[in-house]
C-alpha positions as CSV (number, residue, x, y, z in Angstrom):
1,X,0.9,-15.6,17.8
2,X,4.4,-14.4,17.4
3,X,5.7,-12.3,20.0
4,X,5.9,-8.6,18.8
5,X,9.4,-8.0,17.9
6,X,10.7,-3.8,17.9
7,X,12.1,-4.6,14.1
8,X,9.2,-6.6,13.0
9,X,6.5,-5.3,10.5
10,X,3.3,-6.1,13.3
11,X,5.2,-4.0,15.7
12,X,5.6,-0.7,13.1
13,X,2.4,-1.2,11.9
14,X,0.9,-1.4,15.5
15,X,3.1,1.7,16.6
16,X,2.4,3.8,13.8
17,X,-1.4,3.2,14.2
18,X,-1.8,3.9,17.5
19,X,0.4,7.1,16.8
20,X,-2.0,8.4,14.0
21,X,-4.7,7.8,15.9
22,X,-3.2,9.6,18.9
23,X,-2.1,12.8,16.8
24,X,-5.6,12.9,15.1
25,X,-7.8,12.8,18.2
26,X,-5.6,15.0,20.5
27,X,-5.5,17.6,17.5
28,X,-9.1,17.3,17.2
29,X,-9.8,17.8,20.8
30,X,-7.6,20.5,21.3
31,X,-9.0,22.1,17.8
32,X,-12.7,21.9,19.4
33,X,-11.7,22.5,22.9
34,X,-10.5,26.3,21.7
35,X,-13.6,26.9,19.6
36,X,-15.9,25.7,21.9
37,X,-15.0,27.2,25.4
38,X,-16.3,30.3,25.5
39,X,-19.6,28.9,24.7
40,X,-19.2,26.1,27.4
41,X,-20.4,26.8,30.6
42,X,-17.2,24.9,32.6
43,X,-14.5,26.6,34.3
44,X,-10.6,26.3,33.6
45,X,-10.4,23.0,35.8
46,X,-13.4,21.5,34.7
47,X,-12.5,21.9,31.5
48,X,-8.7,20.4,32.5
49,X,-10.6,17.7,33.7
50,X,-13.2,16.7,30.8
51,X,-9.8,16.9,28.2
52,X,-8.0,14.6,30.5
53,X,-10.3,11.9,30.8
54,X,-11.4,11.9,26.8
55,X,-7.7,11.8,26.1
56,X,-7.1,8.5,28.4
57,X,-10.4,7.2,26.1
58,X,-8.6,8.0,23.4
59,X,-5.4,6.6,24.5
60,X,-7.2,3.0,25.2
61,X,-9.4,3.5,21.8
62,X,-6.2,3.6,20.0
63,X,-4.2,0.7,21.7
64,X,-7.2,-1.0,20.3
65,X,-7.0,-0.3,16.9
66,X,-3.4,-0.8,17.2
67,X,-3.8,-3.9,18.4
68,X,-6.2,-5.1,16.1
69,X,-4.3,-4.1,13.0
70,X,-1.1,-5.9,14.1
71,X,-3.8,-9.3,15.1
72,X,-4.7,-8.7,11.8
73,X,-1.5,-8.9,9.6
74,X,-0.2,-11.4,11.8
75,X,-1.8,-14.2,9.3
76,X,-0.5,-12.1,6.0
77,X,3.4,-11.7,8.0
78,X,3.6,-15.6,9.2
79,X,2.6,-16.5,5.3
80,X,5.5,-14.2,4.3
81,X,7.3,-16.2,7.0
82,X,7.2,-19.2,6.1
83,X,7.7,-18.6,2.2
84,X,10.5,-16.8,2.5
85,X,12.3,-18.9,5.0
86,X,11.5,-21.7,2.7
87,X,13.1,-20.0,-0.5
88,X,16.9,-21.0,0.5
89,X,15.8,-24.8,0.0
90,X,15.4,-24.6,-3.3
91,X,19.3,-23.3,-3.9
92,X,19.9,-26.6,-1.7
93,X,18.0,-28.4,-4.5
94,X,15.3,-29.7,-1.6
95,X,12.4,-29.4,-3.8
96,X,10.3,-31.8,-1.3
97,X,10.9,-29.8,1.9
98,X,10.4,-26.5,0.0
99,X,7.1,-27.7,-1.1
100,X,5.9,-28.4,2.3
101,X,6.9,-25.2,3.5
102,X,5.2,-23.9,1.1
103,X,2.5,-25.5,1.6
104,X,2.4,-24.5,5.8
105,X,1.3,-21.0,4.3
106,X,-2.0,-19.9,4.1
107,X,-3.7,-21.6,0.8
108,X,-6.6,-19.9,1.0
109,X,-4.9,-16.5,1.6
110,X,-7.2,-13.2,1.8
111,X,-4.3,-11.2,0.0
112,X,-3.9,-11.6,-3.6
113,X,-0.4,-10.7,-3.7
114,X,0.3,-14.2,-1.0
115,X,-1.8,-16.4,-3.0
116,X,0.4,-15.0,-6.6
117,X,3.5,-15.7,-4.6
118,X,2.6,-18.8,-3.5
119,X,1.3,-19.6,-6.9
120,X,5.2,-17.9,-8.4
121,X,7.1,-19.7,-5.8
122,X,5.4,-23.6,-6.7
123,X,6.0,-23.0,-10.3
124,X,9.7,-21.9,-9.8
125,X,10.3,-25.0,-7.5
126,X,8.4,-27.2,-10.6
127,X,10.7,-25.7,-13.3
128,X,14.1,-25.7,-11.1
129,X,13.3,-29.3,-10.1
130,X,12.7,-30.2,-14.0
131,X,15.6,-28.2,-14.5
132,X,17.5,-30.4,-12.0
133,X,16.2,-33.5,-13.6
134,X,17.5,-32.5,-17.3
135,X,20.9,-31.2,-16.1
136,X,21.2,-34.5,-14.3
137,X,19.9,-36.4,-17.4
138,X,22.3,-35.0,-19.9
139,X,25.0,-35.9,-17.2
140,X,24.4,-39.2,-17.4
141,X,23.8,-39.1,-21.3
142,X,27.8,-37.6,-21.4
143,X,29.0,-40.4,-18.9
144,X,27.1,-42.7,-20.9
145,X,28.7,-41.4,-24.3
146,X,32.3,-41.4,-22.8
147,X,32.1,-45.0,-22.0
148,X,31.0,-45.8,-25.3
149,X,33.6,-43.8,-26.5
150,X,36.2,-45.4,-24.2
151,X,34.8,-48.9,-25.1
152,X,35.3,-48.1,-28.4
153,X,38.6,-47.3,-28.4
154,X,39.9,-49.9,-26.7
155,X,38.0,-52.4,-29.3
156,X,40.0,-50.8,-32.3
């Protein structure tokens, strides 16, 4: 696994999880901590105590969750990674190379939108390397032509 980078999408992902799930659970504690302590036999400290230790459980319940929603786009963000790192060889006209990078992503991707990229991104490498091929054809058809041309000439 990639390390988790401050800019990278795990990391806000990860940060803002654990952050919902820290505003949600200390609201609702402190929400039923108000309406339920006059009917709770504890005193002040007791009380202090019992909110202290539920909020370190829910401190380490959501580092959990945080961690296993940024374990679990790790898959989806590498796919992303290695697609779009491999989009500048196409402008390079290295159709080959781009095809195995391509390739290095998931194929059998969970998320529809990777497996339509992927799907996008092969047929736009197909039709830029025909494109290529037909731009390189008609080249040669012109050089052909000229020498004709030149040959030609000269003969008359």
């Amino acid at each position: 696994m990639n390390s988790l980078k401050s800019n990278s999408l795990q990391w806000k992902i990860a940060v803002s999880t654990f952050i919902s799930i820290m505003l949600a659970s200390l609201s609702a504690i402190l929400l039923l901590s108000y309406l339920l302590h006059p009917y709770l036999s504890l005193s002040k400290a007791d009380l202090i105590n019992y909110l202290i230790v539920i909020s370190i459980g829910l401190v380490f319940v959501a580092l959990l969750f945080a961690l296993r929603s940024s374990k679990g786009l790790t898959q989806l963000v590498q796919s992303l990674e290695h697609i779009t790192l491999a989009l500048p060889l196409l402008s390079s006209k290295k159709y080959d190379e781009a095809k195995l990078a391509f390739s290095l992503a998931d194929k059998k991707s969970q998320h529809k939108e990777i497996t339509q990229l992927q799907f996008s991104v092969f047929q736009l490498t197909s039709l830029l390397e025909k494109l290529d091929a037909n731009v390189h054809n008609l080249f040669m058809l012109k050089k052909v032509k000229l020498k004709v041309s030149e040959i030609l000439l000269k003969t008359y």
